[in-house]
C-alpha positions in Angstrom: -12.7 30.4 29.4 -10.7 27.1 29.0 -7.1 26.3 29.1 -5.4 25.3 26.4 -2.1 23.2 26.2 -0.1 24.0 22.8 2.8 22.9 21.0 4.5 25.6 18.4 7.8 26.1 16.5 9.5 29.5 17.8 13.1 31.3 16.3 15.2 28.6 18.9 13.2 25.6 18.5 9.6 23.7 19.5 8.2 24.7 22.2 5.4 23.8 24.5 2.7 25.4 27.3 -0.6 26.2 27.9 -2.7 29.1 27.5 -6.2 30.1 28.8 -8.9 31.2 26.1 -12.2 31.2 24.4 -11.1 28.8 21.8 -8.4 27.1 19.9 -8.4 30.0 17.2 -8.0 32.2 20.1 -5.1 30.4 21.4 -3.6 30.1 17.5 -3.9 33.5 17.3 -1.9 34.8 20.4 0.9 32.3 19.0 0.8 34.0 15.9 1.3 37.4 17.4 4.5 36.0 19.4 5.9 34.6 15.7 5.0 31.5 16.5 4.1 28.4 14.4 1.6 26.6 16.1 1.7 22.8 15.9 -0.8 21.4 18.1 -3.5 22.5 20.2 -5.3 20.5 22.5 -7.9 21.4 25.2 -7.3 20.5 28.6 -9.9 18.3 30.2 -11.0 18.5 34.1 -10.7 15.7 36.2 -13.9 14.7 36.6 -14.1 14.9 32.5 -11.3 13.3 32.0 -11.9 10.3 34.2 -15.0 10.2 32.4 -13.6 10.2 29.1 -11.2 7.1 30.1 -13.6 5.4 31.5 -16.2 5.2 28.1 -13.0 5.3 26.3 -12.7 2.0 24.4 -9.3 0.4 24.4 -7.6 0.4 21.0 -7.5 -3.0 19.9 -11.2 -3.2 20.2 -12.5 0.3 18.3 -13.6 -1.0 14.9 -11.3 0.0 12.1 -11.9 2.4 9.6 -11.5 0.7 6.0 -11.6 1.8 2.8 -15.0 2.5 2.0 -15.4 5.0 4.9 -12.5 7.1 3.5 -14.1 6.9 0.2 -17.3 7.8 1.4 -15.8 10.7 3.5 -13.9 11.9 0.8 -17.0 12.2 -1.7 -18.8 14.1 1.1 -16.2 16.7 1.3 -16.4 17.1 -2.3 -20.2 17.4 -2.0 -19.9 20.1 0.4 -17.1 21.7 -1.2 -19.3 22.0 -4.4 -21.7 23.4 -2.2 -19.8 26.0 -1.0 -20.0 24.9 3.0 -16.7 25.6 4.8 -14.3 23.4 5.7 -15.1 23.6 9.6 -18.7 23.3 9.3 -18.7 20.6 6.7 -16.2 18.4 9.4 -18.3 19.3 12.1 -21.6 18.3 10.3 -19.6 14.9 9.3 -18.4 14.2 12.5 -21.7 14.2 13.8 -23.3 11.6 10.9 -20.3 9.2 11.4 -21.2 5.8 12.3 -18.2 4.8 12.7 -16.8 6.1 16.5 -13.4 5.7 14.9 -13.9 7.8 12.1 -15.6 10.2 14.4 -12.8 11.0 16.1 -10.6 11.2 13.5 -12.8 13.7 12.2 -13.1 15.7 15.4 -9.2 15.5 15.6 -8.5 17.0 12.1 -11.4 20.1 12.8 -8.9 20.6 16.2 -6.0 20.7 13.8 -7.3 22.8 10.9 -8.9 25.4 14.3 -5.4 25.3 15.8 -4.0 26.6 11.9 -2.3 24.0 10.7 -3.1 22.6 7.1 -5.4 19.6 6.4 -2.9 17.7 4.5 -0.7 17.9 7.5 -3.7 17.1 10.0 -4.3 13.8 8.0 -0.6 12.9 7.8 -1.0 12.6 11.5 -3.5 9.8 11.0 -1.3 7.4 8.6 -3.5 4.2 9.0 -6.6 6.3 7.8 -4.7 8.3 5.2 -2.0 7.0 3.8 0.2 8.7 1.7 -0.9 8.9 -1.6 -4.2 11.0 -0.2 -2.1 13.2 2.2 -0.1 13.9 -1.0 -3.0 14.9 -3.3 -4.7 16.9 -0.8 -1.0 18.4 -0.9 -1.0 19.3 -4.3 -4.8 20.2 -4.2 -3.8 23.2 -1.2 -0.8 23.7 -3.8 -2.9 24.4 -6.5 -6.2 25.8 -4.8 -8.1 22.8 -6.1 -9.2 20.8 -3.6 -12.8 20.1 -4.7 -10.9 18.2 -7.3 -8.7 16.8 -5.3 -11.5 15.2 -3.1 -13.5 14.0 -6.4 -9.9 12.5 -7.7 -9.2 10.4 -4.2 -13.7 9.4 -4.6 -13.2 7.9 -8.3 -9.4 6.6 -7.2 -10.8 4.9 -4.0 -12.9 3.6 -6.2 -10.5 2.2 -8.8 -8.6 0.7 -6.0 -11.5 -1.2 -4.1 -12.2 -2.5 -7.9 -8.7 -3.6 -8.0 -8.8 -5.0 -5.2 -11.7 -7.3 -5.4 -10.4 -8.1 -8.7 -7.4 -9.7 -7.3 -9.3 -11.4 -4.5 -11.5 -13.1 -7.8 -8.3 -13.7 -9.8 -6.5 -15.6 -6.8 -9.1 -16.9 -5.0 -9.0 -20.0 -7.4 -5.0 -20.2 -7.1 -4.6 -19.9 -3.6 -6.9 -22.8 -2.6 -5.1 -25.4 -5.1 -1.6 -24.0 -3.7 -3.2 -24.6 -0.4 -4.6 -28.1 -0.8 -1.1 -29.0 -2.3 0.6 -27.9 0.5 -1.9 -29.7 3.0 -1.2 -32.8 0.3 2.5 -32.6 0.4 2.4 -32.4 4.0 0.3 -35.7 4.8 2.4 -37.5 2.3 5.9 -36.8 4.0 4.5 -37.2 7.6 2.4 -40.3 7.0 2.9 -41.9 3.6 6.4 -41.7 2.5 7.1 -43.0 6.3 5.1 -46.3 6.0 6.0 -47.1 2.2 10.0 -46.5 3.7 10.3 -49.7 5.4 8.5 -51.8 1.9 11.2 -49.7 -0.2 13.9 -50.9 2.3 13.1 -55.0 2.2 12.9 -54.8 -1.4 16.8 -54.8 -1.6 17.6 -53.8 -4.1 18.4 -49.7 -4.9 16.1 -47.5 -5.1 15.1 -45.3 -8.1 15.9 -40.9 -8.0 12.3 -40.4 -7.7 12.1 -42.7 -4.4 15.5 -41.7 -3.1 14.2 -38.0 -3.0 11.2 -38.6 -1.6 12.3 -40.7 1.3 14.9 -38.0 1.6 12.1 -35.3 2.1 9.8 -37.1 4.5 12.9 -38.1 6.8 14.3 -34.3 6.5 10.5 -33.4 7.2 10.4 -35.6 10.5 13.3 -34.9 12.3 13.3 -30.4 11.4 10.1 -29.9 10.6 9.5 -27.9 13.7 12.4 -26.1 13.3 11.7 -25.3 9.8 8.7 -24.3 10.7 10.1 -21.8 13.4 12.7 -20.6 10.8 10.1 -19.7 8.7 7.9 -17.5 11.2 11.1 -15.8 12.3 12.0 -15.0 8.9 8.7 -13.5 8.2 9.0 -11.4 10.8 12.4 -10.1 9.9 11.5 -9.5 6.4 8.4 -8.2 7.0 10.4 -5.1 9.3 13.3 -5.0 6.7 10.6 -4.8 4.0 8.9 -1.4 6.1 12.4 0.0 7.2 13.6 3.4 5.3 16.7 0.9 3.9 14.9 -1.9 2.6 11.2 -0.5 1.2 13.4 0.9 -1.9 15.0 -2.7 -2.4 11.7 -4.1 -2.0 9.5 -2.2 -4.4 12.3 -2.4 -6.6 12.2 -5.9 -6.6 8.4 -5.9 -6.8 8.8 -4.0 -10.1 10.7 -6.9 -11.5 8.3 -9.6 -10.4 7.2 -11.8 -13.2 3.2 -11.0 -13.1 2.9 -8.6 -10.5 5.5 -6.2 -11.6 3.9 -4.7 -14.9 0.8 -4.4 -12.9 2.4 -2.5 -10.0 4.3 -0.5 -12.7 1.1 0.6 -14.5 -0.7 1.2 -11.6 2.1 3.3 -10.4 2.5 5.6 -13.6 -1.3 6.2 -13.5 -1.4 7.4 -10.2 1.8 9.8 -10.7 0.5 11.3 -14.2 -2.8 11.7 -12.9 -1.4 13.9 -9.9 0.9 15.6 -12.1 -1.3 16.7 -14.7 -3.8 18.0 -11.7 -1.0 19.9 -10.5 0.5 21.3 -13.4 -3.0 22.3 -14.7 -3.7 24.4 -11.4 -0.4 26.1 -12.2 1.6 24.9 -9.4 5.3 25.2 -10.6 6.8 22.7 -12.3 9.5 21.7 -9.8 7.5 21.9 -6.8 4.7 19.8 -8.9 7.5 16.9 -9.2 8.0 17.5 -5.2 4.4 17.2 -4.1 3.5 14.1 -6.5 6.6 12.5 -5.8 5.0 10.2 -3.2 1.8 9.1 -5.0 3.3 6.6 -6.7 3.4 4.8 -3.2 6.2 3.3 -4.4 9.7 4.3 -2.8 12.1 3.4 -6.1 9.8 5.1 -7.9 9.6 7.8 -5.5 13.2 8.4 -5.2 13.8 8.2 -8.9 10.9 10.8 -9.4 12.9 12.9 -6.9 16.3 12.3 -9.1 14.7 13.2 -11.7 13.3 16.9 -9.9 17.1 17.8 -9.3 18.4 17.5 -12.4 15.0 19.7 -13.7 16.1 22.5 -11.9 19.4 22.4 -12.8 18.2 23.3 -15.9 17.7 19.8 -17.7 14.8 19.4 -20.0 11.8 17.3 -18.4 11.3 14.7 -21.6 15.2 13.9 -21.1 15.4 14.0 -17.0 12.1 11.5 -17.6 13.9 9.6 -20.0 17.4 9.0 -17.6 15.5 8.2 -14.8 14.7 4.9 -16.5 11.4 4.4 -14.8 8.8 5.4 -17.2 7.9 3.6 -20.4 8.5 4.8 -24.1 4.6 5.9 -24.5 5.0 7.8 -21.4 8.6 9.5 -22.4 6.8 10.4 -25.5 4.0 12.0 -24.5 6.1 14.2 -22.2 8.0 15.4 -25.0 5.1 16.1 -27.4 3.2 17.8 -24.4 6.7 19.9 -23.6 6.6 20.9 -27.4 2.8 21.8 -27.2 2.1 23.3 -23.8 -0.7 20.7 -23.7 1.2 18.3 -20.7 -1.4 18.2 -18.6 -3.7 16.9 -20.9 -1.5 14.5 -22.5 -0.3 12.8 -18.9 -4.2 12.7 -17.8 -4.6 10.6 -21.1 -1.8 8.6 -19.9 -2.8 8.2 -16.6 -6.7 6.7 -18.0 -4.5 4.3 -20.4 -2.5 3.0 -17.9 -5.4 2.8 -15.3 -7.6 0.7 -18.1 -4.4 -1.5 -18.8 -4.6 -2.5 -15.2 -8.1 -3.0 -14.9 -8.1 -5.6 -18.0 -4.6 -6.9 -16.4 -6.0 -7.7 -13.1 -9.4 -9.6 -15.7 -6.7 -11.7 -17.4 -4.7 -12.4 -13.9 -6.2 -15.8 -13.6 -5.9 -16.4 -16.5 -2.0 -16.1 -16.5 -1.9 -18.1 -13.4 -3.4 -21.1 -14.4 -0.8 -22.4 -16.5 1.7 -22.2 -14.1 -0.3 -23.6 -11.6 -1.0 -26.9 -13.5 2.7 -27.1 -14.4 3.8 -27.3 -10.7 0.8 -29.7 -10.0 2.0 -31.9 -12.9 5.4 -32.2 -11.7 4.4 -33.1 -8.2 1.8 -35.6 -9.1 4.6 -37.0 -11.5 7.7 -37.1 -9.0 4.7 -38.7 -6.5 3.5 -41.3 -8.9 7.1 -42.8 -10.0 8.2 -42.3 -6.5 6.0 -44.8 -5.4 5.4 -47.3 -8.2 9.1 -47.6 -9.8 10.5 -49.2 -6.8 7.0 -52.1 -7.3 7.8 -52.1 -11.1 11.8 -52.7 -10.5 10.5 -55.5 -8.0 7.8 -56.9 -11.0 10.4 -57.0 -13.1 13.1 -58.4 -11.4 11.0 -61.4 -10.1 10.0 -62.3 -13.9 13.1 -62.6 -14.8 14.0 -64.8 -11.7 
């Protein structure tokens, strides 16, 4: 027998204790009896094992991470044994053991506690955000929803997938970019501190006045000298401000709606959005999950909060009796193609089909997008590096060709 310390929600509330048992089912059981929920169940170490456990335990900032290819590699596992027909506690138990990563291991061993202890496994993952974010704990969601979570699991493999493409193909696409931004920035830098500074006192025993281009450029490197450090400061401070405003419950909505508005970036995250949500909704909606609870469990894969909430507009007025191709259409998120499919698919019972078509448009669109990124970069790029190299070159040479010019005529 071991003892058991539990969490569970009762008629007046959460409540907490421990229990002695064979085993966590055991202990979920006997809350179940009482009308009990349980919520977590935990086994209660000794204190030899627990001082044990601390002391191999390693500290958190040094246990390796898990990234994303171990979740994509765990979730095409769990299809694998899915197909197979292996249950869900024997399949976790025999992954847990194969992990190479001590991480994933016990994130593992902590959702086979959960799922023995009776709670769900989307609601197990959701306790382990920085392995699962939300898009997955939402599609296993839908997959308990709909009784499809073999499909579910083979959806998050080829989407993983899609996104680790994505990913490296925005790595390519700014790789080039970010290195000229970054040697202009290294360039402007020199320039104000040490350039500009010793050209200054020439400019001034020319006497005569000094051209725009000059002006502002002494103007920088002096404004550079004397608050650079505390423009510097400003900046890290205000990075850190936005970065929690950006993560707060108030200001992720302002954010992603900005991001949708962003001149390159925006169509991309748009698309990439609507591929994930149709995807999910046709998955849904063709396991025969309910309309209106569909809209509620796909909500969040758009892992985008505007989106989200304009998604969950859009449930309300659904079951208030509004038509689906018209609450779609006054939510003003989704594109004509996507309005129009909805109403065809409405018209033809065939919406499922028609959204997954969607969703492999829109997920093609992005991959030839993300090709082309560069590509749309460039341009700008050598604008901005034009301008700079021209404001630097008649900065420095006017004031000489003023000073040419004036001693000819002399």
């Amino acid at each position: 027998m071991s003892r058991f310390s539990y969490t569970a929600r009762g008629p007046n509330g959460q409540v907490q204790g421990s229990l002695e048992a064979m085993s966590a089912a055991a202990v979920a059981g006997d809350l179940r009896a009482k009308g009990w929920v349980p919520l977590t169940i935990r086994e209660e170490k000794s204190g030899a094992s627990a001082a044990a456990s601390q002391a191999v335990a390693m500290p958190g900032f040094l246990a390796p991470q898990v990234t994303q290819i171990d979740v994509m590699l765990l979730a095409k596992q769990i299809h694998t044994l899915f197909k197979a027909g292996v249950p869900i506690l024997r399949a976790l138990a025999g992954l847990q053991e194969t992990a190479t990563n001590p991480t994933l291991k016990k994130v593992i061993g902590d959702l086979r506690a959960d799922l023995e202890s009776g709670l769900e496994m989307s609601t197990a993952m959701s306790r382990h955000p920085k392995v699962f974010d939300t898009f997955f704990v939402a599609m296993v969601r839908v997959g308990e929803a709909s009784g499809r979570l073999e499909e579910v699991f083979m959806r998050m493999t080829e989407h993983l997938e899609f996104e680790m493409f994505m990913s490296q193909q925005v790595k390519s696409a700014l790789r080039y970019p970010t290195f000229v931004i970054i040697a202009m920035a290294v360039a402007i830098g020199v320039i104000n501190v040490m350039v500009i500074p010793s050209f200054a006192g020439v400019f001034k025993s020319l006497g005569s006045d000094l051209p725009l281009p000059t002006l502002i450029l002494v103007s920088t490197s002096n404004f550079t000298l004397k608050h650079g450090w505390t423009m510097l400061g400003a900046l890290v401070v205000g990075f850190m401000f936005w970065t929690r405003w950006r993560k707060s419950p108030a200001g992720r909505p302002i954010w992603d709606h900005l991001v949708l508005r962003m001149p390159l970036a925006g169509p991309i995250v748009h698309k990439a959005a609507i591929a994930r949500f149709t995807r999910a909704f046709s998955l849904s909606l063709r396991s025969g999950v309910p309309l209106e609870k569909a809209l509620s469990s796909v909500a969040l894969t758009t892992d985008n909060a505007h989106l989200t909430k304009c998604i969950e507009t859009m449930r309300e007025r659904v079951m208030r009796g509004e038509a689906l191709a018209s609450a779609a259409a006054g939510s003003g998120v989704f594109t004509p193609l996507v309005l129009q499919m909805i109403a065809v698919g409405e018209e033809t019972g065939m919406l499922d089909e028609l959204l997954d078509d969607v969703g492999e448009m829109y997920a093609n669109d992005v991959q030839y997008a993300l090709k082309t990124l560069s590509q749309q970069i460039e341009p700008i790029l050598i604008f901005f590096m034009g301008g700079l190299v021209l404001l630097l070159a008649l900065g420095v040479f006017l004031p000489m060709w003023n000073l040419g010019g004036a001693t000819l005529h002399k």
